[in-house]
C-alpha positions in Angstrom: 8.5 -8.1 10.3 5.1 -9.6 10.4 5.4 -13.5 10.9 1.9 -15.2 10.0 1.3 -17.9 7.5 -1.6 -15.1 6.0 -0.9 -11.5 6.0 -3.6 -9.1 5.2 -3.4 -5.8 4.0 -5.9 -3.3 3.0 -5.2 0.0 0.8 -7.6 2.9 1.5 -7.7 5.7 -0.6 -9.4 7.8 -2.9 -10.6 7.1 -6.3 -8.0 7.9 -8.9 -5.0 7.1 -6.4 -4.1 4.3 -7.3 -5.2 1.7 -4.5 -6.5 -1.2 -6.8 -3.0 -0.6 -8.6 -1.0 -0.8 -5.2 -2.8 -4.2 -4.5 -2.3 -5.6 -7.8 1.3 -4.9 -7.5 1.9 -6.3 -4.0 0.5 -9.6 -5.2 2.7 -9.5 -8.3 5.5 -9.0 -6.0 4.6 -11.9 -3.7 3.8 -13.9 -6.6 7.5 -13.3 -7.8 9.3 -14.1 -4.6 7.6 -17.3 -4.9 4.6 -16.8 -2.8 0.7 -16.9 -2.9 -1.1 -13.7 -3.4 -4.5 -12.2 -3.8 -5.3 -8.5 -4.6 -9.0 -7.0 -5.1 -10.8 -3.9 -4.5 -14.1 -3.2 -3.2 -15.5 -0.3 -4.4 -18.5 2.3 -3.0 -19.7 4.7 -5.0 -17.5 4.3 -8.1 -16.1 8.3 -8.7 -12.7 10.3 -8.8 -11.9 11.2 -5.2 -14.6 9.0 -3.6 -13.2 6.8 -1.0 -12.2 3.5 -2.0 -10.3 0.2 -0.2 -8.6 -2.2 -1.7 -7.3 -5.6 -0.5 -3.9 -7.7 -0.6 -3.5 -11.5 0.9 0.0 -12.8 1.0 0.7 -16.2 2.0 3.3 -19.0 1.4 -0.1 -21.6 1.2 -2.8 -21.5 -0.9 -5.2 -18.9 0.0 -8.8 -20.4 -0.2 -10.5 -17.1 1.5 -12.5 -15.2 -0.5 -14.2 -12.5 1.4 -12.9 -8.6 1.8 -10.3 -8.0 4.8 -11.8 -7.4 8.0 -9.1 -7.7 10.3 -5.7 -6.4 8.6 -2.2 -6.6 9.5 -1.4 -3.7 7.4 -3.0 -0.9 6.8 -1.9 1.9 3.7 -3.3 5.1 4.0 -3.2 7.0 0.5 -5.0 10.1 1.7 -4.6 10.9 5.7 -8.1 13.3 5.3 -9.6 9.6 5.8 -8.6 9.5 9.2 -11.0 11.9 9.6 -14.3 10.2 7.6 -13.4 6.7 7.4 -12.6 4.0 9.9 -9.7 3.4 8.4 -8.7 1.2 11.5 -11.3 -0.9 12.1 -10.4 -4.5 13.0 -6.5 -3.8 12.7 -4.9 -6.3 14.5 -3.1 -5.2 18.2 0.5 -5.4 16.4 -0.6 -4.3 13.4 1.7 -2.0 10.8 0.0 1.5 9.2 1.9 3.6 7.1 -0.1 7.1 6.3 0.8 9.5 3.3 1.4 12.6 5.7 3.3 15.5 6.3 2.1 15.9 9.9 4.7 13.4 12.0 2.5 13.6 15.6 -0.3 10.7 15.5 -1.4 10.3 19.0 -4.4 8.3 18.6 -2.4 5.4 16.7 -0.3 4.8 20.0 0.3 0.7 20.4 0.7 0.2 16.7 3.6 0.6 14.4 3.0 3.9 12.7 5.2 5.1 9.5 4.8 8.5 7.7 5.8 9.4 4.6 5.0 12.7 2.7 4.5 10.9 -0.2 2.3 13.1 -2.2 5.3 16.3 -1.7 8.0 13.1 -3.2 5.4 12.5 -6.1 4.5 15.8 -7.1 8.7 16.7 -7.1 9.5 13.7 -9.4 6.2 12.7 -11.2 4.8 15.6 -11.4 1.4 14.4 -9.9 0.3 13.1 -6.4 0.4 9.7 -7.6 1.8 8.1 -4.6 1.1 4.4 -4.8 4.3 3.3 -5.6 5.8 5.0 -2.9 3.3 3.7 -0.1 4.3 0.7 -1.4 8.1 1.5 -0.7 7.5 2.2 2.3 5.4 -0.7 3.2 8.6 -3.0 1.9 11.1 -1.1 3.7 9.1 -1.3 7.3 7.5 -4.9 7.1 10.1 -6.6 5.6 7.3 -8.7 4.1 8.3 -8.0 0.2 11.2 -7.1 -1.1 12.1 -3.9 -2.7 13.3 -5.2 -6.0 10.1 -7.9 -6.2 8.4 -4.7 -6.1 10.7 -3.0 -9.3 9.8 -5.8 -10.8 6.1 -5.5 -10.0 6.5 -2.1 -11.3 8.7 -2.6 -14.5 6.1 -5.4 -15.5 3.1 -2.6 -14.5 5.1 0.1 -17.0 6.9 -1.6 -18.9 5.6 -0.1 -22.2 6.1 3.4 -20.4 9.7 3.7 -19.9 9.6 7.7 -18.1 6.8 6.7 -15.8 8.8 3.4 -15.0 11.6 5.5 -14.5 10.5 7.9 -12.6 8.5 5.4 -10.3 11.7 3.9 -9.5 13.4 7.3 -8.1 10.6 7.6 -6.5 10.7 4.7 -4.4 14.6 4.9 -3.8 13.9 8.2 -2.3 11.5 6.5 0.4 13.0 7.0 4.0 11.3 5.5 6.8 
């Protein structure tokens, strides 16, 4: 578990993944567990399948910062291709936590930080029917960091889809099937 009065975490992804979604819902989570929150995106060129970041602050003060994150605790990696175009590490902190949507287990370069992978998009595209794999980052980002709990995060979700009771649904097997 990360222990810091501010915990940053930033999202990065590809337009049409769902980031700002994932960052909304972490601060609905936090915000339920009693918590301050903050979640925003920042945005490039704004298109489908452009690379996009978005942010989450989570702290149990008042958070009166106001600029993007620059030097995360957590970092969420929607689309692992990234790795390969974006600095997708740049100014994570020594300890910090990344959890990558990946099939490939092996990440050599990431040695010194605490790496999870999860083949997400394969778990999405089985039970959604789509490589919609927010939810399930966001599973796994629970389960390893310790920082939200899993059923803040149901409730995040029932809240998100609450008028869309077989996307709630299977949202919810989704992230019970999240092994880390």
């Amino acid at each position: 578990m990360i222990m810091s009065d501010l915990i940053e975490v930033r999202i990065h992804g590809r337009g049409g993944q769902g980031s700002v979604t994932a960052a909304e819902l972490i601060a609905v989570a936090v915000f339920n567990e009693g918590k301050y929150s903050q979640a925003f995106p920042h945005f490039g060129v704004e298109r489908r399948g452009a690379p996009v970041e978005a942010y989450a602050r989570i702290s149990d003060s008042p958070i009166r910062l106001r600029s993007q994150v620059y030097t995360p605790d957590v970092v969420i990696i929607q689309d692992s291709t990234l790795i390969n175009s974006v600095d997708v590490f740049k100014g994570l902190k020594k300890d910090g936590l990344i959890i990558i949507n990946s099939e490939k287990k092996d990440w050599p370069q990431l040695k010194g930080f605490k790496v999870v992978v999860v083949p997400v998009t394969k778990l999405a595209l089985e039970l959604l029917g789509r490589p919609a794999t927010n939810t399930g980052l966001l599973a796994a980002f629970a389960k390893a960091s310790g920082i939200i709990k899993i059923e803040s995060l149901i409730k995040a979700i029932e809240d998100k889809f609450k008028n869309k009771p077989e996307v709630l649904k299977k949202n919810i097997e989704l992230i019970n099937r999240i092994e880390i």
